[in-house]
N, C-alpha and C positions, 0 to 999 in steps of 0.2 A: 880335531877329528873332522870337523865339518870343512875345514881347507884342503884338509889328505881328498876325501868324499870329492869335493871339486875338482882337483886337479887330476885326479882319477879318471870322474866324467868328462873331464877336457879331452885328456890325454888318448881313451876309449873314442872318446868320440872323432877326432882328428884320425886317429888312427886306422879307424872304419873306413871314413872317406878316402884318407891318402892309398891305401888297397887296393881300394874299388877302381880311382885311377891310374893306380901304376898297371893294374891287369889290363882296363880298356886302351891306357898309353901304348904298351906292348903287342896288345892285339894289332892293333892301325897301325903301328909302324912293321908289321910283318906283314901284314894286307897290303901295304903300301908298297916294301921291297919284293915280293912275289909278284906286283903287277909289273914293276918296272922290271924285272930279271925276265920276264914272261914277254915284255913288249919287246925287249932285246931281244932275246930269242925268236921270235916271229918274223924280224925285220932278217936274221941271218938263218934261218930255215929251221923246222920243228923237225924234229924226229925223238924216237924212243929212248936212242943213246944219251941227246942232251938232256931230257928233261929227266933221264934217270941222274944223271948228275948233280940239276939242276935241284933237285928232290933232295940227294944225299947232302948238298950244303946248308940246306935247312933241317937237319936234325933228323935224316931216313924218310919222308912224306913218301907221296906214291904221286905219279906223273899220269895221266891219262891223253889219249888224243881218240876224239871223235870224228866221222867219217858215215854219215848218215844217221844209220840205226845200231851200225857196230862202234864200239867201246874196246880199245886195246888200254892195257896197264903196264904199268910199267916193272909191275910183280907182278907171281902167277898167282896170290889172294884172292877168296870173291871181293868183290867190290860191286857197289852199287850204285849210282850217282841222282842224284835229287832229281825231280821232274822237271822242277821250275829252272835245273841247271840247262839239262835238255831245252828245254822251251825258246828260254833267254840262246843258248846259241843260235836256235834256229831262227831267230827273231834279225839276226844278227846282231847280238849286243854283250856286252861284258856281264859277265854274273862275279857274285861275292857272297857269302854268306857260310854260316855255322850248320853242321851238320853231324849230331853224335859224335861230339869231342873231336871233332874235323874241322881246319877252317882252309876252305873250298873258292881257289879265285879259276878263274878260265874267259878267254878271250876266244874271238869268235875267227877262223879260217873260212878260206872259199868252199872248201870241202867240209866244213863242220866248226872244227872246233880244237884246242887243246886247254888243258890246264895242270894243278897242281892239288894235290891234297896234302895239307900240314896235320899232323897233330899237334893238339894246343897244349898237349898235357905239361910242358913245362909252363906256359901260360898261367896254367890251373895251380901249379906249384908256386908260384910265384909269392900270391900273398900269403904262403903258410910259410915261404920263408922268410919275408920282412916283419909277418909277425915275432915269427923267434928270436928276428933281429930288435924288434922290439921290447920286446918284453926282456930279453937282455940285456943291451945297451941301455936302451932309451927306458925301461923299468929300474935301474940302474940312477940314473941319471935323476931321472922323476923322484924317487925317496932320496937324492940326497936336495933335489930343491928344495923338497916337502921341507924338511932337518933344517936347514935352513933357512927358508921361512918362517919357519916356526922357532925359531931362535931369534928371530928378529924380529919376529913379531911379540914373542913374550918380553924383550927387552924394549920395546918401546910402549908395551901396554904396564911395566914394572911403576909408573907414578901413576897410573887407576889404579893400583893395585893394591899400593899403599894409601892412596887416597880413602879407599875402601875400607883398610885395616883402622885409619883415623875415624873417620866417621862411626866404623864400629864399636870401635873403643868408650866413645863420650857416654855421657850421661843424658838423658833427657834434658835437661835444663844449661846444658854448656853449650852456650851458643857464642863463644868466643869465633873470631876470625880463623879460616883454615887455611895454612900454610901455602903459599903461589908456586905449583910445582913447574920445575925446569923446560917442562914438553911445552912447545906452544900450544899445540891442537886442545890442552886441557886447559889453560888459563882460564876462556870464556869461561868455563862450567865450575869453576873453583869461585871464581869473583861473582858470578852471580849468584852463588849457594852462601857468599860470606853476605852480599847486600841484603838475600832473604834473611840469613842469619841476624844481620842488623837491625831490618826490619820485624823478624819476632821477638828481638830481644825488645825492642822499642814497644810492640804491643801489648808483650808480657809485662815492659814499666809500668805501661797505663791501666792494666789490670787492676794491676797489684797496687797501686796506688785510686784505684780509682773503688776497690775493694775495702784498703785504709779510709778513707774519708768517708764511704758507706757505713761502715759499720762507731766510725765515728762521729756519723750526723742520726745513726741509730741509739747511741748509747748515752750520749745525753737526755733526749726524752723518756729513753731506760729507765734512766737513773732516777728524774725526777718523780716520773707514773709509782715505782718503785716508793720514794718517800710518799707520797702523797696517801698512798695507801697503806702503811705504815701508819701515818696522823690516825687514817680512816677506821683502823683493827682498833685503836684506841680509844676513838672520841669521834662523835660525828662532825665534822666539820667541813659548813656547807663549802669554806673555800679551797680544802685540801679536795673535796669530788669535784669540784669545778676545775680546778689547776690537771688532778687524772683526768676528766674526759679531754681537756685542752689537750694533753700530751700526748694522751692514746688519739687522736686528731693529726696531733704533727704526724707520727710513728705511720699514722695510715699512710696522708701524704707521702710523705718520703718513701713507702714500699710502693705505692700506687705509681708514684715518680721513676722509678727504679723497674718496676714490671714493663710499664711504657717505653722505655729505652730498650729493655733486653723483647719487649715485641717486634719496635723496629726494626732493630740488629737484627733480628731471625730472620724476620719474614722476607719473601723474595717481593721487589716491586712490581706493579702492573700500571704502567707506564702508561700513558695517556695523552690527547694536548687538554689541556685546561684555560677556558677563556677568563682570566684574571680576573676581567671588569664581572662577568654576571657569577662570577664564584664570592666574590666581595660581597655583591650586593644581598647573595643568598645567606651571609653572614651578618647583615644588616650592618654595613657597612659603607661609605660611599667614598671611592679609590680616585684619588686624580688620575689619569692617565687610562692607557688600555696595553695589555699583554697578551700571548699564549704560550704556555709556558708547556713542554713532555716534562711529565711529572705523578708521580701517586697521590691520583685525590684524597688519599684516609691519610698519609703521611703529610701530605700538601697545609693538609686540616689542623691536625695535630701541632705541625710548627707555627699556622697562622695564630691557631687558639692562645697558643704559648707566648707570642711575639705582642698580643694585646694585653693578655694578661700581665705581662711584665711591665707594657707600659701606663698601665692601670695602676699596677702595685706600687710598684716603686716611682713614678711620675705624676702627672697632672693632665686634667681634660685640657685644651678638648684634645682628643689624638685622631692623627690623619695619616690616613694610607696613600702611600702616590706609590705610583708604576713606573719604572724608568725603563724601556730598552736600551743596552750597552753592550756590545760587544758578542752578539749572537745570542742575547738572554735577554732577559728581563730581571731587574732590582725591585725588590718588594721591599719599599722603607715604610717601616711604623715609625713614627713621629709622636715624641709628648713635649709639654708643656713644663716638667719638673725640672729639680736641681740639678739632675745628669748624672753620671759614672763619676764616681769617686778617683782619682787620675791615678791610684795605686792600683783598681780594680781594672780600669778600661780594658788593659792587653791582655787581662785575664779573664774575660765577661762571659766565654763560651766553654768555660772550662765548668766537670761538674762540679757541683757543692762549693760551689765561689759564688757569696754573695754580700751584701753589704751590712747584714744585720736581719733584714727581713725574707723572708721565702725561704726555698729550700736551695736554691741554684743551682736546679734540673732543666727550669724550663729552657734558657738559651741554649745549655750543651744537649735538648734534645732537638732545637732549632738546628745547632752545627751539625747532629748527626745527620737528620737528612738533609741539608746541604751536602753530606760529605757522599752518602747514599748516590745522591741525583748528581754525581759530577758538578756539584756546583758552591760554592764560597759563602759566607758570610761577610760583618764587617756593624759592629760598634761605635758609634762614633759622640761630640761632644756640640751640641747647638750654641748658639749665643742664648739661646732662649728653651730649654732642656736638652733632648739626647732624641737618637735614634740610631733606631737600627736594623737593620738590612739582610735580604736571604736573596743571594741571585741564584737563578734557576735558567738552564737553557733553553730557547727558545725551539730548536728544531732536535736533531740527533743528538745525544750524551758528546760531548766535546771531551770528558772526561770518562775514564772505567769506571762504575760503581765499586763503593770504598777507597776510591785514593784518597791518600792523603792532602792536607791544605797549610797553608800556612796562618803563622798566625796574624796577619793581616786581613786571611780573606782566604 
Protein backbone atom coordinates (compact mmCIF):
# COMPACT_ATOMS: atom_id res chain seq x y z
CA UNK A 1 0.00 0.00 0.00
CA UNK A 2 2.46 2.47 0.95
CA UNK A 3 4.39 1.92 -2.65
CA UNK A 4 0.88 2.09 -4.62
CA UNK A 5 0.46 5.67 -2.22
CA UNK A 6 4.03 6.64 -3.70
CA UNK A 7 3.89 5.91 -7.05
CA UNK A 8 0.46 7.45 -7.15
CA UNK A 9 2.06 10.64 -5.68
CA UNK A 10 4.87 10.41 -8.27
CA UNK A 11 2.83 9.72 -10.94
CA UNK A 12 0.03 12.83 -9.82
CA UNK A 13 2.64 14.78 -9.27
CA UNK A 14 4.88 14.57 -12.74
CA UNK A 15 1.82 14.62 -14.26
CA UNK A 16 0.64 18.14 -12.92
CA UNK A 17 3.73 19.65 -14.01
CA UNK A 18 4.14 17.99 -17.51
CA UNK A 19 0.43 19.76 -18.25
CA UNK A 20 1.19 22.81 -17.09
CA UNK A 21 4.21 22.74 -19.74
CA UNK A 22 2.73 21.15 -22.58
CA UNK A 23 -0.03 24.20 -22.25
CA UNK A 24 2.62 27.04 -21.78
CA UNK A 25 4.93 24.93 -24.77
CA UNK A 26 1.82 25.43 -27.18
CA UNK A 27 1.01 28.77 -26.18
CA UNK A 28 4.87 30.21 -27.40
CA UNK A 29 5.00 28.17 -30.12
CA UNK A 30 1.59 29.84 -31.54
CA UNK A 31 2.88 33.28 -30.17
CA UNK A 32 5.93 32.63 -31.95
CA UNK A 33 4.17 31.31 -35.57
CA UNK A 34 1.52 34.41 -35.44
CA UNK A 35 4.69 36.90 -35.14
CA UNK A 36 6.59 35.33 -37.95
CA UNK A 37 3.34 34.74 -40.27
CA UNK A 38 2.40 38.64 -39.24
CA UNK A 39 6.20 39.77 -40.01
CA UNK A 40 5.78 38.08 -43.50
CA UNK A 41 2.76 39.64 -44.12
CA UNK A 42 3.91 43.20 -43.28
CA UNK A 43 6.99 42.82 -45.46
CA UNK A 44 4.40 41.70 -48.67
CA UNK A 45 1.61 44.40 -47.70
CA UNK A 46 -1.49 44.02 -45.01
CA UNK A 47 -4.72 44.06 -46.00
CA UNK A 48 -8.35 42.49 -44.74
CA UNK A 49 -8.31 39.79 -47.39
CA UNK A 50 -4.86 38.24 -45.99
CA UNK A 51 -5.13 38.47 -42.59
CA UNK A 52 -8.61 36.99 -42.98
CA UNK A 53 -6.87 34.05 -44.36
CA UNK A 54 -4.14 34.36 -42.23
CA UNK A 55 -6.74 34.05 -39.30
CA UNK A 56 -8.54 31.08 -40.83
CA UNK A 57 -5.15 28.91 -40.86
CA UNK A 58 -4.97 29.26 -37.21
CA UNK A 59 -8.28 27.72 -36.31
CA UNK A 60 -11.00 30.83 -37.45
CA UNK A 61 -9.21 33.87 -35.05
CA UNK A 62 -10.26 37.26 -36.14
CA UNK A 63 -7.58 39.67 -38.02
CA UNK A 64 -7.75 43.44 -37.11
CA UNK A 65 -5.91 46.48 -38.74
CA UNK A 66 -5.52 49.70 -36.98
CA UNK A 67 -5.29 53.31 -38.55
CA UNK A 68 -5.51 55.90 -35.87
CA UNK A 69 -8.47 55.75 -33.65
CA UNK A 70 -10.45 53.33 -36.17
CA UNK A 71 -10.39 49.54 -35.69
CA UNK A 72 -11.62 47.43 -38.92
CA UNK A 73 -12.19 43.53 -38.21
CA UNK A 74 -11.87 41.06 -40.02
CA UNK A 75 -15.76 39.81 -38.95
CA UNK A 76 -18.54 41.98 -38.55
CA UNK A 77 -18.48 40.85 -34.30
CA UNK A 78 -18.10 43.53 -31.74
CA UNK A 79 -14.73 43.19 -30.81
CA UNK A 80 -12.87 45.17 -28.58
CA UNK A 81 -9.08 45.45 -28.35
CA UNK A 82 -6.92 46.03 -24.96
CA UNK A 83 -5.78 49.63 -24.21
CA UNK A 84 -2.21 48.56 -23.54
CA UNK A 85 -2.62 46.97 -27.21
CA UNK A 86 -3.69 50.57 -28.47
CA UNK A 87 -0.80 52.14 -26.50
CA UNK A 88 2.07 49.69 -27.42
CA UNK A 89 1.22 50.41 -31.31
CA UNK A 90 1.14 53.91 -30.84
CA UNK A 91 4.39 53.74 -29.09
CA UNK A 92 5.44 52.00 -31.98
CA UNK A 93 6.21 48.68 -30.61
CA UNK A 94 5.02 45.03 -30.94
CA UNK A 95 2.35 43.85 -28.32
CA UNK A 96 1.55 40.22 -27.16
CA UNK A 97 -0.42 39.11 -24.46
CA UNK A 98 -3.77 37.17 -23.13
CA UNK A 99 -6.99 38.64 -23.39
CA UNK A 100 -10.48 36.78 -22.24
CA UNK A 101 -9.53 33.30 -23.71
CA UNK A 102 -7.73 35.59 -26.62
CA UNK A 103 -4.17 35.38 -27.40
CA UNK A 104 -3.57 38.82 -29.06
CA UNK A 105 0.04 39.53 -31.02
CA UNK A 106 -0.04 42.91 -33.42
CA UNK A 107 2.88 44.64 -34.85
CA UNK A 108 3.09 48.21 -35.38
CA UNK A 109 2.48 50.04 -39.20
CA UNK A 110 3.17 53.74 -40.32
CA UNK A 111 -0.30 54.22 -40.19
CA UNK A 112 -1.01 52.24 -37.00
CA UNK A 113 -0.98 48.92 -36.69
CA UNK A 114 -2.38 45.28 -37.57
CA UNK A 115 -2.65 42.00 -35.90
CA UNK A 116 -4.35 38.69 -35.07
CA UNK A 117 -6.60 37.47 -32.39
CA UNK A 118 -6.45 33.54 -31.71
CA UNK A 119 -8.61 31.70 -29.57
CA UNK A 120 -6.80 29.48 -27.09
CA UNK A 121 -9.61 27.34 -26.41
CA UNK A 122 -7.85 24.42 -27.83
CA UNK A 123 -4.93 25.42 -25.83
CA UNK A 124 -7.32 25.34 -22.77
CA UNK A 125 -8.27 21.61 -24.03
CA UNK A 126 -5.20 20.47 -24.23
CA UNK A 127 -4.40 19.24 -20.81
CA UNK A 128 -7.92 17.74 -20.36
CA UNK A 129 -6.88 15.74 -23.08
CA UNK A 130 -3.34 14.36 -21.99
CA UNK A 131 -4.94 13.84 -18.81
CA UNK A 132 -7.44 11.30 -20.22
CA UNK A 133 -4.49 10.07 -22.06
CA UNK A 134 -3.13 9.61 -18.74
CA UNK A 135 -5.09 8.14 -16.70
CA UNK A 136 -5.65 5.66 -19.48
CA UNK A 137 -2.53 4.65 -20.88
CA UNK A 138 -0.23 5.82 -18.36
CA UNK A 139 -2.88 4.60 -15.34
CA UNK A 140 -2.77 1.57 -17.28
CA UNK A 141 0.76 1.20 -17.30
CA UNK A 142 1.28 2.67 -13.44
CA UNK A 143 -0.86 -0.59 -11.85
CA UNK A 144 0.81 -2.89 -13.69
CA UNK A 145 4.31 -1.51 -12.44
CA UNK A 146 2.58 -1.24 -9.02
CA UNK A 147 1.75 -5.68 -9.68
CA UNK A 148 4.90 -5.78 -10.36
CA UNK A 149 6.85 -4.37 -7.99
CA UNK A 150 5.19 -5.68 -5.73
CA UNK A 151 5.69 -9.26 -6.79
CA UNK A 152 9.21 -8.55 -6.53
CA UNK A 153 9.37 -7.09 -3.73
CA UNK A 154 7.35 -9.70 -1.79
CA UNK A 155 9.74 -12.20 -3.40
CA UNK A 156 12.82 -10.86 -2.31
CA UNK A 157 11.33 -9.87 1.28
CA UNK A 158 10.14 -14.03 1.30
CA UNK A 159 13.77 -15.02 3.64
CA UNK A 160 12.52 -11.89 6.32
CA UNK A 161 9.77 -13.49 6.22
CA UNK A 162 10.56 -16.81 7.05
CA UNK A 163 13.21 -15.52 9.07
CA UNK A 164 10.16 -14.06 11.14
CA UNK A 165 8.19 -17.23 11.07
CA UNK A 166 11.57 -19.03 12.84
CA UNK A 167 12.18 -16.65 15.37
CA UNK A 168 8.48 -16.97 16.08
CA UNK A 169 8.24 -20.24 16.44
CA UNK A 170 11.21 -20.82 19.36
CA UNK A 171 10.98 -21.01 22.72
CA UNK A 172 12.33 -18.47 25.06
CA UNK A 173 15.31 -20.29 26.01
CA UNK A 174 16.35 -21.83 22.30
CA UNK A 175 18.97 -19.75 21.57
CA UNK A 176 20.49 -22.34 19.01
CA UNK A 177 22.11 -20.73 15.72
CA UNK A 178 19.55 -19.24 13.05
CA UNK A 179 19.80 -20.70 9.79
CA UNK A 180 22.11 -18.06 7.08
CA UNK A 181 19.44 -17.36 4.56
CA UNK A 182 20.31 -17.02 0.71
CA UNK A 183 19.46 -13.02 0.41
CA UNK A 184 22.79 -11.18 0.89
CA UNK A 185 21.15 -7.92 2.17
CA UNK A 186 19.99 -10.28 5.25
CA UNK A 187 23.14 -12.26 6.21
CA UNK A 188 24.48 -9.21 8.33
CA UNK A 189 21.36 -9.37 10.63
CA UNK A 190 21.09 -13.16 10.81
CA UNK A 191 24.99 -13.50 12.06
CA UNK A 192 24.69 -10.99 14.36
CA UNK A 193 21.30 -12.14 16.00
CA UNK A 194 23.19 -15.83 15.98
CA UNK A 195 26.58 -13.95 17.86
CA UNK A 196 23.97 -12.29 20.46
CA UNK A 197 22.45 -15.64 20.47
CA UNK A 198 25.77 -17.01 21.59
CA UNK A 199 26.45 -14.49 23.71
CA UNK A 200 23.14 -14.94 25.88
CA UNK A 201 23.51 -18.46 25.80
CA UNK A 202 27.04 -17.89 27.34
CA UNK A 203 25.43 -15.40 29.97
CA UNK A 204 22.67 -17.66 30.66
CA UNK A 205 25.84 -20.64 31.41
CA UNK A 206 27.28 -18.31 33.83
CA UNK A 207 23.98 -17.65 35.52
CA UNK A 208 22.92 -20.83 35.99
CA UNK A 209 26.09 -22.08 37.12
CA UNK A 210 26.99 -19.24 38.99
CA UNK A 211 23.37 -19.79 40.71
CA UNK A 212 24.57 -23.82 41.18
CA UNK A 213 27.69 -22.90 43.19
CA UNK A 214 25.42 -20.19 45.14
CA UNK A 215 23.20 -22.24 46.44
CA UNK A 216 25.80 -24.73 46.84
CA UNK A 217 28.33 -22.69 49.01
CA UNK A 218 24.71 -21.96 50.83
CA UNK A 219 23.81 -25.41 51.73
CA UNK A 220 26.66 -26.53 53.38
CA UNK A 221 26.46 -23.99 56.12
CA UNK A 222 22.66 -25.09 55.83
CA UNK A 223 23.25 -28.09 56.67
CA UNK A 224 25.67 -27.79 59.30
CA UNK A 225 23.45 -24.53 61.46
CA UNK A 226 20.63 -27.18 60.85
CA UNK A 227 22.75 -30.07 62.89
CA UNK A 228 23.94 -27.90 65.30
CA UNK A 229 20.68 -26.86 66.39
CA UNK A 230 19.39 -30.25 66.36
CA UNK A 231 22.52 -31.11 69.30
CA UNK A 232 20.99 -27.70 70.79
CA UNK A 233 16.82 -28.88 71.01
CA UNK A 234 18.56 -31.71 73.02
CA UNK A 235 21.26 -30.85 75.21
CA UNK A 236 23.01 -27.50 75.70
CA UNK A 237 26.06 -27.70 74.21
CA UNK A 238 28.33 -24.86 74.48
CA UNK A 239 30.19 -26.11 71.15
CA UNK A 240 27.18 -27.03 68.98
CA UNK A 241 25.94 -22.77 69.65
CA UNK A 242 29.33 -21.81 68.99
CA UNK A 243 29.77 -24.11 65.63
CA UNK A 244 25.46 -22.37 64.73
CA UNK A 245 26.64 -18.82 65.26
CA UNK A 246 30.10 -19.70 63.17
CA UNK A 247 27.77 -20.85 60.40
CA UNK A 248 24.88 -18.45 60.60
CA UNK A 249 28.31 -16.16 60.17
CA UNK A 250 29.49 -17.85 57.10
CA UNK A 251 25.68 -17.87 55.52
CA UNK A 252 25.64 -13.93 56.41
CA UNK A 253 28.97 -13.70 54.50
CA UNK A 254 28.15 -15.27 51.53
CA UNK A 255 24.54 -13.42 51.22
CA UNK A 256 26.47 -10.12 51.99
CA UNK A 257 29.04 -11.40 49.20
CA UNK A 258 26.40 -12.12 46.72
CA UNK A 259 24.17 -8.76 47.46
CA UNK A 260 27.57 -6.88 46.84
CA UNK A 261 27.98 -8.34 43.35
CA UNK A 262 24.18 -8.05 42.21
CA UNK A 263 24.71 -4.13 43.74
CA UNK A 264 27.42 -3.69 41.35
CA UNK A 265 25.80 -5.46 38.35
CA UNK A 266 22.71 -3.13 38.77
CA UNK A 267 23.83 0.06 39.40
CA UNK A 268 24.92 2.51 36.56
CA UNK A 269 28.67 3.94 37.00
CA UNK A 270 29.52 7.62 37.75
CA UNK A 271 32.72 7.72 36.31
CA UNK A 272 35.18 10.04 37.60
CA UNK A 273 39.30 10.59 37.34
CA UNK A 274 40.51 9.16 40.62
CA UNK A 275 44.20 10.34 41.85
CA UNK A 276 45.50 6.63 42.74
CA UNK A 277 48.30 7.91 45.11
CA UNK A 278 45.94 10.23 47.57
CA UNK A 279 43.00 7.44 47.31
CA UNK A 280 45.72 4.90 48.62
CA UNK A 281 46.70 6.93 51.22
CA UNK A 282 43.03 7.73 52.32
CA UNK A 283 42.90 3.93 52.81
CA UNK A 284 45.95 4.03 54.94
CA UNK A 285 48.02 2.75 52.61
CA UNK A 286 51.38 3.74 51.08
CA UNK A 287 51.26 2.96 46.92
CA UNK A 288 54.66 2.96 45.01
CA UNK A 289 54.16 4.79 42.21
CA UNK A 290 51.25 7.50 41.05
CA UNK A 291 48.17 7.04 38.69
CA UNK A 292 44.76 8.57 37.59
CA UNK A 293 42.58 6.29 36.90
CA UNK A 294 38.14 7.35 35.12
CA UNK A 295 36.76 5.06 37.45
CA UNK A 296 33.79 4.66 40.19
CA UNK A 297 35.13 5.66 43.49
CA UNK A 298 32.33 3.36 45.61
CA UNK A 299 33.21 0.57 43.06
CA UNK A 300 36.92 1.59 42.73
CA UNK A 301 36.72 0.98 46.89
CA UNK A 302 34.92 -2.16 46.98
CA UNK A 303 37.59 -3.96 44.53
CA UNK A 304 40.59 -2.19 46.59
CA UNK A 305 38.93 -3.47 50.01
CA UNK A 306 38.69 -6.92 48.46
CA UNK A 307 42.15 -7.03 46.65
CA UNK A 308 43.86 -6.40 50.55
CA UNK A 309 41.63 -8.45 52.02
CA UNK A 310 42.61 -11.30 50.03
CA UNK A 311 46.07 -10.64 50.48
CA UNK A 312 45.63 -10.57 54.06
CA UNK A 313 43.73 -13.75 54.20
CA UNK A 314 45.15 -15.94 52.27
CA UNK A 315 48.96 -14.55 52.27
CA UNK A 316 51.56 -12.70 54.48
CA UNK A 317 52.54 -9.18 55.67
CA UNK A 318 54.05 -7.03 54.85
CA UNK A 319 51.67 -6.26 51.53
CA UNK A 320 52.46 -3.49 49.07
CA UNK A 321 50.63 -1.57 46.67
CA UNK A 322 52.54 -0.23 43.51
CA UNK A 323 51.06 1.73 40.47
CA UNK A 324 52.24 0.78 37.16
CA UNK A 325 51.02 2.96 34.06
CA UNK A 326 50.72 0.55 30.90
CA UNK A 327 49.26 1.03 28.00
CA UNK A 328 46.69 4.00 28.49
CA UNK A 329 45.78 2.75 32.20
CA UNK A 330 47.22 2.17 35.24
CA UNK A 331 47.93 -1.48 37.00
CA UNK A 332 46.99 -1.71 40.62
CA UNK A 333 49.10 -4.74 42.03
CA UNK A 334 48.56 -5.92 45.69
CA UNK A 335 51.63 -7.77 46.47
CA UNK A 336 52.00 -10.38 49.64
CA UNK A 337 54.40 -12.24 51.17
CA UNK A 338 52.68 -15.87 51.23
CA UNK A 339 52.74 -19.41 49.64
CA UNK A 340 50.89 -17.99 46.43
CA UNK A 341 47.95 -19.61 44.20
CA UNK A 342 47.78 -23.13 44.24
CA UNK A 343 48.72 -23.79 40.30
CA UNK A 344 45.33 -25.69 39.81
CA UNK A 345 43.49 -22.64 41.15
CA UNK A 346 45.62 -19.69 39.41
CA UNK A 347 43.53 -19.62 36.00
CA UNK A 348 40.60 -19.96 37.99
CA UNK A 349 41.18 -17.18 40.80
CA UNK A 350 38.40 -14.70 39.46
CA UNK A 351 35.97 -17.06 39.03
CA UNK A 352 32.97 -16.99 41.89
CA UNK A 353 33.19 -19.48 44.78
CA UNK A 354 36.82 -20.71 43.70
CA UNK A 355 38.75 -20.79 46.34
CA UNK A 356 41.40 -22.77 48.19
CA UNK A 357 39.92 -23.90 51.43
CA UNK A 358 39.48 -20.63 53.10
CA UNK A 359 36.90 -17.53 52.31
CA UNK A 360 34.09 -17.54 50.23
CA UNK A 361 35.79 -16.74 46.56
CA UNK A 362 33.68 -13.64 46.07
CA UNK A 363 36.00 -11.26 46.69
CA UNK A 364 38.41 -11.57 43.47
CA UNK A 365 35.27 -12.37 41.00
CA UNK A 366 33.87 -9.08 42.65
CA UNK A 367 37.46 -7.47 41.84
CA UNK A 368 36.77 -8.99 37.99
CA UNK A 369 33.38 -7.48 37.82
CA UNK A 370 34.39 -4.05 37.98
CA UNK A 371 37.29 -4.62 35.89
CA UNK A 372 34.82 -5.95 33.59
CA UNK A 373 32.30 -2.88 34.39
CA UNK A 374 35.22 -0.14 33.79
CA UNK A 375 36.47 -1.62 30.32
CA UNK A 376 39.33 -2.78 32.15
CA UNK A 377 41.24 -6.51 32.96
CA UNK A 378 42.51 -8.17 35.73
CA UNK A 379 45.40 -10.65 36.10
CA UNK A 380 46.78 -13.18 39.01
CA UNK A 381 49.93 -14.04 39.12
CA UNK A 382 52.71 -16.34 41.16
CA UNK A 383 55.99 -14.41 42.97
CA UNK A 384 59.23 -16.11 43.81
CA UNK A 385 58.36 -14.78 47.14
CA UNK A 386 54.27 -15.10 47.37
CA UNK A 387 51.54 -13.81 44.70
CA UNK A 388 49.86 -10.82 43.35
CA UNK A 389 47.44 -9.49 41.90
CA UNK A 390 46.35 -6.93 39.65
CA UNK A 391 43.18 -4.54 38.44
CA UNK A 392 44.07 -2.30 35.34
CA UNK A 393 41.93 0.53 35.09
CA UNK A 394 42.06 3.18 32.29
CA UNK A 395 43.75 6.01 32.44
CA UNK A 396 41.64 8.55 30.24
CA UNK A 397 38.27 7.50 28.04
CA UNK A 398 36.72 3.67 28.63
CA UNK A 399 39.02 1.97 25.76
CA UNK A 400 36.45 -0.54 26.29
CA UNK A 401 32.19 -0.50 26.46
CA UNK A 402 31.12 -1.16 30.01
CA UNK A 403 30.46 -5.04 30.45
CA UNK A 404 32.58 -6.50 27.71
CA UNK A 405 33.67 -9.34 28.07
CA UNK A 406 37.69 -10.38 29.10
CA UNK A 407 39.65 -13.04 28.79
CA UNK A 408 40.81 -15.28 30.93
CA UNK A 409 44.36 -13.78 31.10
CA UNK A 410 43.25 -10.42 31.69
Amino acid sequence: MVLFLALMGLAFTLGALSLAEAGRAVREDLEGALFARLSLLREEGVSLEELFRLAQSFGGGVGFIVRGQEVTYTDLAPHTLPSALLQALAQGEAYRGLEGGWLLVALPTAEGGFGLMVSLEGVRNLPARLLLLYLTYGGGLLFGFYLASAFLLLKALAPLYRLEKEVARRSPLDLSPLPVPSLPELRPIVLALNRLFAELEEALGQAQRFAYHASHELRTPLAALKGYLEVLKRVQEPRALKGAVQEAHRMEMILNGLLQLARLEGRPLRLEPVDLGAFFREQGQAPQGEGVVLADREALEMAVQNLLENARRHGAEPVRVRLLEEGGGVWIWVEDQGPGFPEGLLARAFEPFVHGGKGLGLGLALVALVARRHGGRVRAENLPSGARVGLWLPSASLKLPPDAGFSSEG
